[in-house]
C-alpha positions as CSV (number, residue, x, y, z in Angstrom):
1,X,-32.4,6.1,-47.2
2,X,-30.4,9.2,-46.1
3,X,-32.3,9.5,-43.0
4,X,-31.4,5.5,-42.4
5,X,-27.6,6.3,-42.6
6,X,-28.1,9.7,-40.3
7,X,-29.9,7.7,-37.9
8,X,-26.5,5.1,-38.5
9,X,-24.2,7.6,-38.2
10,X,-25.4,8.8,-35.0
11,X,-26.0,5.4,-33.6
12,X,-21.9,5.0,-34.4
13,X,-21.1,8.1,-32.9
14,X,-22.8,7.2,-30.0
15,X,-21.0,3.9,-29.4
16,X,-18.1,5.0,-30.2
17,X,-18.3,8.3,-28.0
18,X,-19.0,5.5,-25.0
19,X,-15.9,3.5,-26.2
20,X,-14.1,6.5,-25.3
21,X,-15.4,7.5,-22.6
22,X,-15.3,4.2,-20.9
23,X,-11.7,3.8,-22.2
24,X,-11.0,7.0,-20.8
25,X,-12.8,6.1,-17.3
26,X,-10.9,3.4,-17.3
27,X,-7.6,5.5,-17.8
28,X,-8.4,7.5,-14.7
29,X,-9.1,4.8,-12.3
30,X,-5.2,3.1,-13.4
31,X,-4.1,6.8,-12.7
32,X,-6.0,7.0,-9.6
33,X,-4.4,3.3,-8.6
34,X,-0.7,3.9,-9.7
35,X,-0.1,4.8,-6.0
36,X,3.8,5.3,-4.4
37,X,4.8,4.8,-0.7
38,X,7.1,8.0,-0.4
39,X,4.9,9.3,2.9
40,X,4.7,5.8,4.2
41,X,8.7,5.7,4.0
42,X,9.4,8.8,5.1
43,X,7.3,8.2,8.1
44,X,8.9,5.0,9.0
45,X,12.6,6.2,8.0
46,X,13.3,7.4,11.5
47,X,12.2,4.3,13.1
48,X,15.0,2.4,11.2
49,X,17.9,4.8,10.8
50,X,20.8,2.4,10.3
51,X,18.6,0.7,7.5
52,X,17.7,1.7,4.2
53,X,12.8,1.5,3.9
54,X,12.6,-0.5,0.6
55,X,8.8,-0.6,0.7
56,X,6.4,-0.3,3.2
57,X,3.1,-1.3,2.2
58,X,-0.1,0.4,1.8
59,X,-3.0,-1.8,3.3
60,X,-2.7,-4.4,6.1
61,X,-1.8,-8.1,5.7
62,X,-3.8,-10.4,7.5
63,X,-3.8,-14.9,7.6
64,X,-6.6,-15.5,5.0
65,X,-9.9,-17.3,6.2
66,X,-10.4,-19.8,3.6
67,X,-8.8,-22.2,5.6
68,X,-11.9,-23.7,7.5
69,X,-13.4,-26.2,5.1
70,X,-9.8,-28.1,4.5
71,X,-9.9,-28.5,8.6
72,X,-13.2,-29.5,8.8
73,X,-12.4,-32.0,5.8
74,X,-9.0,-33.7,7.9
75,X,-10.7,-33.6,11.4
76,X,-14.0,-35.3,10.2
77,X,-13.1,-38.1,12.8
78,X,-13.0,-35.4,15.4
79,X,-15.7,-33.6,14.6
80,X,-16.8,-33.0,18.1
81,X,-13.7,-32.3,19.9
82,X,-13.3,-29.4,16.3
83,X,-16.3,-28.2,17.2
84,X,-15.9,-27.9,21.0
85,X,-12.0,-26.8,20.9
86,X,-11.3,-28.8,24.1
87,X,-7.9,-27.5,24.5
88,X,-7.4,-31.2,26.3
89,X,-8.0,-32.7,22.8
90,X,-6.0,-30.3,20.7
91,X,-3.2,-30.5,23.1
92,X,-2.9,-34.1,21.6
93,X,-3.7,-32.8,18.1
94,X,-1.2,-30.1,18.1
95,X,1.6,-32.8,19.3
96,X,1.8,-30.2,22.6
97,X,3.5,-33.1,25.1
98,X,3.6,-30.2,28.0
99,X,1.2,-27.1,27.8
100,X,3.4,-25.2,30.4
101,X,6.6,-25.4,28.8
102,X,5.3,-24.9,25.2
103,X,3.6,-21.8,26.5
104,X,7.5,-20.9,27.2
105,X,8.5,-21.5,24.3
106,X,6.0,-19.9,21.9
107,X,7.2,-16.8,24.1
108,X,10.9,-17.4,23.0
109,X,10.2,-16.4,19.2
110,X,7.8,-13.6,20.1
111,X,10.8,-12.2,22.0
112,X,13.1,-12.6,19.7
113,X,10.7,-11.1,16.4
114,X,8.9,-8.9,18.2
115,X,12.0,-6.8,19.3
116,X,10.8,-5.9,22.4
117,X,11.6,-7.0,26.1
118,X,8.3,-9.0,27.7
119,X,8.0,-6.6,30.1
120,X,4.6,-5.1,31.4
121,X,5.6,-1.3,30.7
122,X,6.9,-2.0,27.0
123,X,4.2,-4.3,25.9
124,X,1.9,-2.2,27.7
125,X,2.7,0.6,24.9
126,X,2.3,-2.1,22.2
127,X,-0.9,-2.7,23.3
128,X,-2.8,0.5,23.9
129,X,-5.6,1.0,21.6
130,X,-6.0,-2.7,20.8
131,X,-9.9,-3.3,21.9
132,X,-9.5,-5.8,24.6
133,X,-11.9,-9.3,23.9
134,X,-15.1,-9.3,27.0
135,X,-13.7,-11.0,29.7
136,X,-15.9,-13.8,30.6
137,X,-19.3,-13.3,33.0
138,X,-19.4,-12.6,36.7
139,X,-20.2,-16.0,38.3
140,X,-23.8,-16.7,39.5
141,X,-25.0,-15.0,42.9
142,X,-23.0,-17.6,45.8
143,X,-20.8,-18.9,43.5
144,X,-16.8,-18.8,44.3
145,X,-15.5,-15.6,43.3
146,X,-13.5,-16.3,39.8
147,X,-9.9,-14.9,40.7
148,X,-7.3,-14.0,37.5
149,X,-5.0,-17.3,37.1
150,X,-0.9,-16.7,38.6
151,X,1.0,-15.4,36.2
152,X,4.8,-14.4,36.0
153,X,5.7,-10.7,35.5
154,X,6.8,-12.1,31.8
155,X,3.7,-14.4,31.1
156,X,1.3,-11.4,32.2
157,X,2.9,-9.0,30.0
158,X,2.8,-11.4,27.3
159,X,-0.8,-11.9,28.1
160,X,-1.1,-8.0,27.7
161,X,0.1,-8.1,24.6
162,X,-2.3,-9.6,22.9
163,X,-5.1,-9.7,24.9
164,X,-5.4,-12.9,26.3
165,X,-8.1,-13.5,28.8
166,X,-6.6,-13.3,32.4
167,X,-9.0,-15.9,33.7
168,X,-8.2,-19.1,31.3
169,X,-5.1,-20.9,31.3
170,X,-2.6,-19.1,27.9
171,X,-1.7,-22.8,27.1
172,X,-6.0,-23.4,26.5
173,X,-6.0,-19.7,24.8
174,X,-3.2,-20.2,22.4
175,X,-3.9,-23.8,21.8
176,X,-7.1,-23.0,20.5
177,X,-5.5,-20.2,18.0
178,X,-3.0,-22.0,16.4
179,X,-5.8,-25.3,15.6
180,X,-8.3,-22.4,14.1
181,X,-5.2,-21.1,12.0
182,X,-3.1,-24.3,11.7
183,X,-4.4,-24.3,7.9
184,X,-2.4,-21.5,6.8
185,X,0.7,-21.5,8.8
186,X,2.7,-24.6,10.0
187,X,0.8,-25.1,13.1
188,X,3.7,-24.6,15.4
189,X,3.3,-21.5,17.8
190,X,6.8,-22.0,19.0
191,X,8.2,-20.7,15.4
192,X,8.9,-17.5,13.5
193,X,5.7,-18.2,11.7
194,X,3.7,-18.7,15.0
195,X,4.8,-15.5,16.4
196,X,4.1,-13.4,13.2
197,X,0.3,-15.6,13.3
198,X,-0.3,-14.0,16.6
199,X,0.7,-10.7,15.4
200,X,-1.5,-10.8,12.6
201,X,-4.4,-12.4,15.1
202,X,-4.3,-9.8,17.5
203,X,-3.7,-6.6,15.5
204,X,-5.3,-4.9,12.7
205,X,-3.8,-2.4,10.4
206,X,-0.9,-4.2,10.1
207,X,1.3,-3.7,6.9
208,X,4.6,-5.0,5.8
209,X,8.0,-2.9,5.6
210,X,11.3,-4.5,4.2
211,X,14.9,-3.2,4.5
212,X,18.0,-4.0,3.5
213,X,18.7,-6.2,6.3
214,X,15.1,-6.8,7.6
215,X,11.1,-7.6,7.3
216,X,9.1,-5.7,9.5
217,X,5.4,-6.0,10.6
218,X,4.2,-2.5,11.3
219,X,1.1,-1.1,13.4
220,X,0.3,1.5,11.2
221,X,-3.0,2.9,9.9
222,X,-4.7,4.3,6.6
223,X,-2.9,7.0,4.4
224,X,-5.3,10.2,5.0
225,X,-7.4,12.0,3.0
226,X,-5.7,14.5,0.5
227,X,-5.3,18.0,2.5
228,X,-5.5,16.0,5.7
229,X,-2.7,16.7,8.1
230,X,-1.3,13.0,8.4
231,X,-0.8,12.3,11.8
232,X,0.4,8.5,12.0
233,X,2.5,7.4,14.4
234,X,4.1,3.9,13.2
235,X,5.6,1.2,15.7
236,X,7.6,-1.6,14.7
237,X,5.4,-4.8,16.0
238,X,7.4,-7.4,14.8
239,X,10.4,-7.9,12.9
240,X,12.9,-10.5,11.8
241,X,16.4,-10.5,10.0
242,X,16.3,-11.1,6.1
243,X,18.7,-13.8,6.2
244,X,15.9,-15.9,8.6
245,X,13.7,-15.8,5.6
246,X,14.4,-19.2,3.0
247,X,11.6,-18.4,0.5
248,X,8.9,-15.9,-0.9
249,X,6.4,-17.8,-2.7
250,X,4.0,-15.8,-4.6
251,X,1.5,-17.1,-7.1
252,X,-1.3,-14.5,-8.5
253,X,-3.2,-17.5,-10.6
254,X,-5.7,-17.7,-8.2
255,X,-6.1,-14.8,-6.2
256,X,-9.5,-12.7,-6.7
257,X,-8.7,-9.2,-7.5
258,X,-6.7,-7.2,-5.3
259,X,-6.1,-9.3,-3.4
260,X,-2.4,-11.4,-3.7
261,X,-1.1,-14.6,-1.5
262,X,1.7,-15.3,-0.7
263,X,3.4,-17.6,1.3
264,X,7.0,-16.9,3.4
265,X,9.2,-19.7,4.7
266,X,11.8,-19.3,7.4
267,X,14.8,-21.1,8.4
268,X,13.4,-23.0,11.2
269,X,11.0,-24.8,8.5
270,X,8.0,-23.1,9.5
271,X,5.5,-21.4,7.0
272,X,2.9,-18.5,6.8
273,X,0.3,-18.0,4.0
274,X,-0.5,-14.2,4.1
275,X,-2.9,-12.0,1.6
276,X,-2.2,-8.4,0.9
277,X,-5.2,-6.7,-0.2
278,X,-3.0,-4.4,-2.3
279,X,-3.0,-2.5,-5.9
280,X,-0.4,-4.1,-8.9
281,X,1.6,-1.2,-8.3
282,X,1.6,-2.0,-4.7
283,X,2.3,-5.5,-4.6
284,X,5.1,-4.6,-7.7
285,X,7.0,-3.0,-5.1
286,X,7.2,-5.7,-2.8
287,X,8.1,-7.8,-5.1
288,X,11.2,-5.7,-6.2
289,X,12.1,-5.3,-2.3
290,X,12.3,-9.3,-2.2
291,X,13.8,-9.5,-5.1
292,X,16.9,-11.4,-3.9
293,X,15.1,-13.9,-1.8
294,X,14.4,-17.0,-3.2
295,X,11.0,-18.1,-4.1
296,X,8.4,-18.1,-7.1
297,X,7.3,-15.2,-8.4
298,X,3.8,-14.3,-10.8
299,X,4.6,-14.6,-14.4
300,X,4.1,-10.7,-16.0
């Protein structure tokens, strides 16, 4: 009987010496993940000196991809043009009455948000580094030689900017990106929204800084290892003034973990859904910085 409560006793001791072990395991990891964006401030500080960094966040945002079956459910009846992206059909689509001055306007917000002058030197800067997209094949052997399509000293450095192909029409190109992402932003190009959507298309490592007065979209990169000399250079991509912005929506219920949607609306009506793959303590933060726009918020 004795050697049947021993052989109890240790079995207890050794579940409950796992308890605690996992418990404390599980301690660690909240430690490890109860992270602060002091160096991410400090670095973007001097960027913004007449404003006072709120938050800057620590992993890029990015349009979320789930958004493919709902269009494939609404354009059943259009199947083939969905499939084929004739930018012909989703000019009509779209509601795009004239591709060449809609490709003027979609401009008009990037110039505004983006805070930089369309110019070939300044967006130039802004895109070094981006890996450009192939450019299309050499025609056959005695075919015409495929020249680059006229563009305006604007238009081209837009075009630079986030890589556009040289040798398709920009109305085709840009058509074509706002049906793949109309699903999670309001489908206009020519809005706030639209500009941050190309943004978001085109770069990668993009996280989100809010000010006092403004949101920014910055190109970035990952915090370093620990002892690593931390040699990020930040640049402001895109921004916009605070009072542009109606609503923050945010709703946790659904979002996988880590991972937490949210959806802004600005003042021209137009909307973006956006995911930050961020920790609690992360996405906590932003929350605070936001705390005075309007919108819904996760319960606690």
């Amino acid at each position: 009987m004795s050697g049947g409560l021993g052989r109890l006793g240790r079995l207890t001791d050794a579940v409950l010496g796992g308890a605690r072990a996992a418990r404390d395991k599980a301690r660690e990891l909240r430690d490890e993940f109860r992270t602060t964006d002091e160096p991410e401030r400090a670095l973007v500080a001097p960027l913004l000196p007449d404003q006072e960094v709120r938050y800057v966040g620590l992993a890029p945002v990015r349009a979320p991809e789930n958004h493919r079956a709902g269009s494939q459910l609404v354009d059943r009846v259009n199947a083939e043009v969905a499939e084929a992206l004739d930018p012909r059909a989703l000019f009509g689509l779209l509601n795009i009455v004239n591709p060449v001055a809609w490709v003027d306007a979609v401009m008009t917000p990037v110039r505004i948000a983006a805070g930089v002058l369309l110019l070939p030197g300044k967006a130039a800067v802004l895109a070094a580094g981006t890996p450009a997209p192939a450019e299309p094949e050499p025609p056959p052997a005695g075919a015409e030689p495929r020249e680059p399509l006229p563009l305006t000293d604007e238009q081209e450095a837009f075009r630079a900017l986030f890589r556009l192909s040289r040798y398709r029409p920009l109305a085709d190109q840009l058509a074509e990106i706002a049906y793949r992402r109309r699903y999670v932003f309001s489908g206009d190009l020519a809005t706030l929204a639209g500009s941050l959507l190309l943004f978001l298309e085109r770069y990668t490592g993009t996280p989100l800084a809010v000010t006092d007065t403004r949101l920014h979209l910055l190109r970035m990169g990952r915090r370093p290892d620990e002892g690593r000399e931390d040699r990020r250079r930040p640049q402001v991509l895109w921004s916009v003034d605070r009072r542009r912005i109606a609503r923050i929506d945010s709703d946790h219920s659904g979002a996988r973990l880590m991972q937490f949607p949210s959806t802004i609306v600005f003042d021209d009506g137009s909307w973006i859904r956006i995911v930050n793959p961020a920790t609690r303590d992360d996405q906590s933060r932003f929350l605070a910085a936001v705390r005075d726009l309007p919108g819904q918020r996760p319960t606690p």
